[in-house]
C-alpha positions in Angstrom: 0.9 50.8 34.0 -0.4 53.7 31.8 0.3 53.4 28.2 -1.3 56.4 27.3 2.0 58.5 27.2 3.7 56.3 24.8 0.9 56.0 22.4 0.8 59.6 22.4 4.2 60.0 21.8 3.8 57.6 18.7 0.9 59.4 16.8 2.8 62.8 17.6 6.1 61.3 16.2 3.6 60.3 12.9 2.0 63.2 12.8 5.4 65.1 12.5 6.3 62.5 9.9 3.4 62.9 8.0 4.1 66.5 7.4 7.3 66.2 6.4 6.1 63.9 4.0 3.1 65.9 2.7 5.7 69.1 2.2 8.3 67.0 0.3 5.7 65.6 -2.0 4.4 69.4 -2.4 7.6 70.4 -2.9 8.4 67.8 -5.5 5.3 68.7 -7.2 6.5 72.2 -7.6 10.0 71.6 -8.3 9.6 72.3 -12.3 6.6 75.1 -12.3 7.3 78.4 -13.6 4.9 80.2 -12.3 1.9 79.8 -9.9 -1.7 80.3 -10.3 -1.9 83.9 -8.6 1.0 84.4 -10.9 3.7 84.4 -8.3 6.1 81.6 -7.9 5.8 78.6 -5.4 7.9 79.0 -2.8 9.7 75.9 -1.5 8.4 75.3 2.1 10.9 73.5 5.0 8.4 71.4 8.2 10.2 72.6 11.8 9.3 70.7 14.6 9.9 72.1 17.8 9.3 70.7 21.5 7.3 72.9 23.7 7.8 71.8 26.8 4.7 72.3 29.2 4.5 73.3 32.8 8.1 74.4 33.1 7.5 77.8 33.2 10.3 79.5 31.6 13.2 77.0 32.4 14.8 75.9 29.1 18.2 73.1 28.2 20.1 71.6 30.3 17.9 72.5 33.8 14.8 71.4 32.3 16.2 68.4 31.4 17.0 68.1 35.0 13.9 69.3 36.3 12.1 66.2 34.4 14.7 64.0 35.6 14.0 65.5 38.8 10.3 64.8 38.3 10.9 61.1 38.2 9.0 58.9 35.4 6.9 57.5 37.6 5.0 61.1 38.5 5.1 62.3 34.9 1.3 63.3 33.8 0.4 62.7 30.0 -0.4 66.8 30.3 3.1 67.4 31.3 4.9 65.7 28.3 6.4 67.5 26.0 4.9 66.8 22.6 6.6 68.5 19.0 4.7 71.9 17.6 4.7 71.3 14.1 4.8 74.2 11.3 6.1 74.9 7.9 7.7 78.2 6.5 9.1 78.8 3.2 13.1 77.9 3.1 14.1 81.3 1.0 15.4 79.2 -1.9 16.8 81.1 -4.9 15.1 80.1 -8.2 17.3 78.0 -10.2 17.5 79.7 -13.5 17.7 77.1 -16.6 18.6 78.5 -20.2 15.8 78.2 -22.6 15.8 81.0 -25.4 12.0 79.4 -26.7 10.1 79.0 -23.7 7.6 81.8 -23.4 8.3 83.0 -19.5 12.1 83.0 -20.4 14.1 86.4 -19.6 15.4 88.7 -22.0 18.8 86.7 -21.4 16.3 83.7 -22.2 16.9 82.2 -18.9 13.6 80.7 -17.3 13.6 80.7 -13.1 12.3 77.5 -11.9 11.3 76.5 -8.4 14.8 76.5 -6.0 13.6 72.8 -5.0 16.7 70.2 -4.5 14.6 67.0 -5.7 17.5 64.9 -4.7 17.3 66.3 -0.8 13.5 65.9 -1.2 13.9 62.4 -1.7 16.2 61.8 0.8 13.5 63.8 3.2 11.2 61.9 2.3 12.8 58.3 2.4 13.9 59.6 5.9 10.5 60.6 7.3 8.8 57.5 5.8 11.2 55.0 8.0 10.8 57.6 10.9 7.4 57.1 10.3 7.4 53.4 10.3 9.7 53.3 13.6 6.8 55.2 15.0 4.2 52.3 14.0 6.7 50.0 15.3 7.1 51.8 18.6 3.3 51.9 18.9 2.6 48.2 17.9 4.8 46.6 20.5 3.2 49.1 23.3 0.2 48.1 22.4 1.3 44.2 22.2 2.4 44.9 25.7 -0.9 46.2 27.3 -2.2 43.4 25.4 -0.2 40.6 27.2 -0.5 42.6 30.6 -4.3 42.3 30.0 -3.8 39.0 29.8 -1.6 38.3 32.6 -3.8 40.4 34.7 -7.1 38.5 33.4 -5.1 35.2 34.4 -4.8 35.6 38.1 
């Protein structure tokens, strides 16, 4: 049995983990800045991971689903799997504008516009992608404890 497929299923799953948890913390970071170094402010970013199926052509929902099915498990290559396309693009938050007449960036109104960052839903996004990350280790671990004990099995006979 090849356990290629579900190894690489687990690191993708980390990787796409890892990201989410690298953006949050970025995002925490810049949730009180005023301004950036250029100048500019930061704008929040949001991690989309998408599935990009390979060797379907352009067959997409419910028929490609089918077509795998179709496929069977047993057939299904490593380069045929479907692993998540990871990238980040700013969310379009609105600064959150916070009276304070004595700060020096404040507006003639003396509100200051900070970062449009929700540091509550950035905790929960990252509590949430750490655990999905550990489920991945978890998933990975016992795959490889069973290759292991196959090994073993197999070294027996």
């Amino acid at each position: 049995m090849d356990y290629t497929s579900a190894f690489a299923i687990s690191a993708a799953g980390m990787a796409v983990e890892r990201t989410r948890v690298d953006v949050s913390a970025l995002n925490l970071a810049n949730a009180n800045t005023v301004l950036g170094a250029d100048g500019s402010n930061y704008q929040p970013l949001r991690v989309v991971a998408q599935a990009a199926p390979l060797g379907l052509g352009q067959d997409t929902g419910l028929s490609a689903f089918s077509n795998r099915v179709d496929q069977g498990l047993e057939t299904y290559e490593l380069s045929q799997l479907s692993l998540p396309q990871v990238r980040t693009e700013p969310t379009g938050a609105r600064p959150r504008m916070v009276y304070e007449p004595g700060h020096p960036l404040a507006n003639d109104k003396g509100f200051v516009a900070y970062q449009g960052v929700d540091t509550a839903t950035e905790m929960v996004t990252m509590m949430s992608a750490l655990r999905a990350y550990e489920a991945n280790v978890a998933a990975m671990n016992t795959a490889r404890t069973l290759a292991l004990k196959a090994l073993d099995i197999g070294g027996q006979s």
